[in-house]
C-alpha positions, -999 to +999 in steps of 0.1 A: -264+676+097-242+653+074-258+623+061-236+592+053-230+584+015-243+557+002-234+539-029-266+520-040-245+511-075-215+497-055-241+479-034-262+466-063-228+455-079-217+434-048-252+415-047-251+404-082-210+388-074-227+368-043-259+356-064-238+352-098-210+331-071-241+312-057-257+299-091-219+289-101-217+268-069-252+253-078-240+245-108-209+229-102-223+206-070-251+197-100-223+190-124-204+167-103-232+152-087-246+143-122-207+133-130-207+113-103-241+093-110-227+091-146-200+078-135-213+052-114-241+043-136-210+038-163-192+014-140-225-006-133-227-012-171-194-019-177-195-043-149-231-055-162-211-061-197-177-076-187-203-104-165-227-107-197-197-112-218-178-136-194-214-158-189-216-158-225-180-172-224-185-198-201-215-208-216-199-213-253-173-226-231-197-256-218-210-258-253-175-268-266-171-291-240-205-309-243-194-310-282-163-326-273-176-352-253-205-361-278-175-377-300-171-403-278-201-412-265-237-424-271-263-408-261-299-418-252-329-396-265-327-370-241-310-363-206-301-328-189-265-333-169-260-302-144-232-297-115-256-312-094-274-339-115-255-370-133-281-393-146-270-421-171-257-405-203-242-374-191-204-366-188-189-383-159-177-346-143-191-307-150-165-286-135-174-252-125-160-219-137-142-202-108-116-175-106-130-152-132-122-114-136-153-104-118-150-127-084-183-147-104-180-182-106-204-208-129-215-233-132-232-257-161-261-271-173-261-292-204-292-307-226-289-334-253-321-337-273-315-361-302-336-354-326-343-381-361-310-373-376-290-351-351-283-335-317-292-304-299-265-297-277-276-268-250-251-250-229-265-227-198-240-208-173-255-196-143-238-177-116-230-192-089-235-163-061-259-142-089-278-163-099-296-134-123-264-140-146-272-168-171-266-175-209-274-202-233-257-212-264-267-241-282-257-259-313-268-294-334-245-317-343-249-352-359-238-384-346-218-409-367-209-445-351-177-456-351-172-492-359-144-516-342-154-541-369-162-545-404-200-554-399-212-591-404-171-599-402-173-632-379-150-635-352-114-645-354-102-677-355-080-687-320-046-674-336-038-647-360-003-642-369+015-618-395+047-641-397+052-680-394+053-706-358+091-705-357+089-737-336+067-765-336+044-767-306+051-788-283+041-800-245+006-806-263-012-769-259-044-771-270-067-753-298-110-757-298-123-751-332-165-751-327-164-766-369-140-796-376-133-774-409-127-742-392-093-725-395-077-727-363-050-704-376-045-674-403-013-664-416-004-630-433+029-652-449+020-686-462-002-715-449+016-741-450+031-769-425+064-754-430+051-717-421+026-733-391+041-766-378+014-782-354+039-806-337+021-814-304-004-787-307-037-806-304-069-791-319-102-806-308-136-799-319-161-784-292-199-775-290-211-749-271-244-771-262-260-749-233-250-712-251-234-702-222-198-691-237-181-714-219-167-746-228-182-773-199-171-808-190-187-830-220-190-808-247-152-811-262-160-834-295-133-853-312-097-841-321-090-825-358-070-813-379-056-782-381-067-760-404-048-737-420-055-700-437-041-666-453-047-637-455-031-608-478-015-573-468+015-587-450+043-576-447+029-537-441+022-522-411+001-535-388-011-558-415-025-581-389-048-558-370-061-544-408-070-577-420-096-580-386-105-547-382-120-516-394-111-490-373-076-480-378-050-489-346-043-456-335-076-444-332-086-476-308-052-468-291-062-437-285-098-439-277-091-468-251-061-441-236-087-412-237-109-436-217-088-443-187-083-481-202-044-479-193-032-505-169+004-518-160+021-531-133+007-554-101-029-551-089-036-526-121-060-549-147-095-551-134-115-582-133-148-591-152-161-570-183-148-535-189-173-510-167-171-486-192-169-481-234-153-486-254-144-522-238-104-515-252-073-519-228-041-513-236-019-537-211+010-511-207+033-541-189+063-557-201+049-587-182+045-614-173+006-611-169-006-631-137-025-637-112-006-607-092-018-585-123-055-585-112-074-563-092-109-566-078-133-591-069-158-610-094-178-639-094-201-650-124-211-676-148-173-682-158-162-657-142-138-653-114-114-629-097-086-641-125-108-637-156-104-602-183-137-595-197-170-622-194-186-643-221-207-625-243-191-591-228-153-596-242-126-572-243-094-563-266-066-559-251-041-542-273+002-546-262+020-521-278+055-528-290+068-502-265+064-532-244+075-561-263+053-593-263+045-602-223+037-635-216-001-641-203+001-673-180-010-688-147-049-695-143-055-662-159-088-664-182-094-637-212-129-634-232-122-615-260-092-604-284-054-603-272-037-582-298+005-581-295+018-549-323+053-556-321+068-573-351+100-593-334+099-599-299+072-627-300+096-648-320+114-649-289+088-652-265+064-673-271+029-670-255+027-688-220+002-709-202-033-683-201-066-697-213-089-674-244-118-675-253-117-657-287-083-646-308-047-636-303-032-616-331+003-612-337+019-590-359+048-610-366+065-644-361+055-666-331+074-688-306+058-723-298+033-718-274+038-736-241+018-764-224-016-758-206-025-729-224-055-730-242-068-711-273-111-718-273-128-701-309-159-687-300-192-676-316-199-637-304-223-632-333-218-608-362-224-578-346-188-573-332-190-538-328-220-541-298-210-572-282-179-557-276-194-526-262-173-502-284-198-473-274-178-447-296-192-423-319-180-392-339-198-362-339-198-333-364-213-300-355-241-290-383-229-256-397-250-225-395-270-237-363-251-221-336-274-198-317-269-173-287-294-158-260 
């Protein structure tokens, strides 16, 4: 009897392949699933970074902004202004971060703390569907005010003019000096009768007996003469607004643009005192300024639904030479400073039939202003720059305090 032949070595041989093929296999579903996790883990961290870094973003982002709007505003000693939360003090808007890379939208929370001599600004972006992502960045920066007016510079007297009255007044306009010896006019050219004919212009002491900024049946005194000045630096450049001013005419310009203060055409100027700082407008209207000019209702001591600015809360109004020299008439009233740039076209235009209380400034000759207008001097005080609510401030960021979390 045969028995079959077995090879044990071919057998061992073929064992070895299948356990040698098995540990490969182990290995490889271990190498890919640790791949795998690697991977993943990888993209979670580089997802983790691209949000820490785009949080940090916004959040310098905010900072920048918060920076930005300290330079034209005051603030009080502390407030915190979030997307939610606008108390008095805080940026009118906080707008929040949307469409970034990651789907993740922000949104902002900023501190002011003023401190003796500066600001911390804080900056905090949140997510808006995690709200695990956040970052801060904060910075101090210090607060300089900026200043309208020279201080202790008294107001104006009830015309200021560059050039010379081309023709004498006539039609008996009328001028209110609250001193018999106070200048009812300055003029950057000469002060003379020849340069500033009064003609029919009649200037008339007044007292302001009750304090209430506005000139009342029975406190007009007795007529006056009228008072002549000068005043040096003309003919250059706005030599006019220099010889009243501090600031210089394009930053006000600008500041009262930046603001919103812009107004032209019907139903555009608002009534009363300016709602917000700095109280600056810039009347971008050829004119003339009216009754249909106003918007708004008001009603106050003095003040009606015709009247620019209040007493004891005046404006300037500033009419660039892009639009000439616009005639203010009607019953329109104006507390505060009417400022004309160009240096031509009020030679031809005159001035018209509105009532001020306070200046008008021209920064070149002037046509005879017509009858019924009325140009009242008025006492704001010496401290210009807060009575006219100029609210402005510059601020520079302190180097070497910017921090990050």
């Amino acid at each position: 009897m045969r028995f079959p032949n077995f090879n044990l070595k071919a057998r061992q041989q073929g064992a070895a392949t299948l356990f040698v093929v098995m540990m490969l296999a182990i290995i490889m579903a271990v190498i890919s699933l640790t791949t795998a996790r690697t991977g993943l883990m990888e993209q979670k961290v580089t997802g983790n970074d691209l949000r820490a870094r785009e949080v940090q973003e916004a959040a310098e982002a905010g900072l920048e902004y918060g920076i930005g709007w300290a330079k034209h505003n005051s603030l009080p000693n502390t407030v915190t202004c979030s997307s939610g939360s606008l108390p008095l003090g805080c940026p009118t808007a906080l707008t929040t971060v949307a469409g970034s890379s990651t789907g993740e939208s922000y949104f902002y929370t900023l501190t002011y703390t003023k401190g003796i001599d500066s600001i911390k600004i804080t900056s905090t972006a949140q997510g808006v569907n995690d709200g695990s992502i956040a970052a801060t960045s904060e910075a101090f920066v210090k607060q300089v005010a900026l200043e309208l007016f020279e201080p202790g510079l008294p107001m104006s007297p009830p015309w200021v003019i560059a050039g010379c009255i081309t023709g004498a007044p006539v039609g008996t306009p009328d001028t209110f000096v609250l001193n018999a010896s106070n200048n009812a006019v300055l003029s950057g050219s000469a002060a003379t009768e020849g340069c500033l004919p009064q003609g029919h212009l009649d200037v008339t002491a007044w007292n302001d007996a009750n304090g209430n900024g506005i000139k009342d049946f029975g406190e007009e005194g007795a007529g006056t003469t009228f008072n002549r000045g000068f005043f040096s630096g003309c003919p250059d450049a706005h030599c006019a607004w220099n010889s009243r001013f501090k600031m210089d005419f394009m930053e006000a310009f600008t500041r009262a643009t930046d603001a919103g203060h812009v107004y032209s055409g019907p139903d555009s100027i608002p009534c009363g005192p300016a709602i917000s700082s700095p109280s600056i407008y810039v009347i971008d209207d050829d004119g003339p300024i009216n009754n249909g000019s106003m918007i708004g209702t008001c009603s106050d001591t003095g003040v009606d639904s015709l009247t620019i600015g209040a007493p004891y809360k005046p404006i300037l109004l500033i009419i660039p030479s892009t639009r000439g020299c616009p005639r203010f008439n009607g019953t329109i009233t104006i507390y505060g400073i009417i400022y004309f740039e160009s240096g031509a076209e009020c030679d031809a235009n005159g001035w018209g039939g509105a009532t001020i209380y306070g200046s008008v400034i021209w920064e070149g000759d002037v046509n005879k202003p017509n009858a019924n207008t009325q140009f009242i001097e008025v006492d704001y005080g010496t401290d210009l720059n807060t009575v006219f609510n100029i609210g402005m401030d510059d601020a520079t960021r302190i180097p070497g305090t910017w921090k990050d979390f």
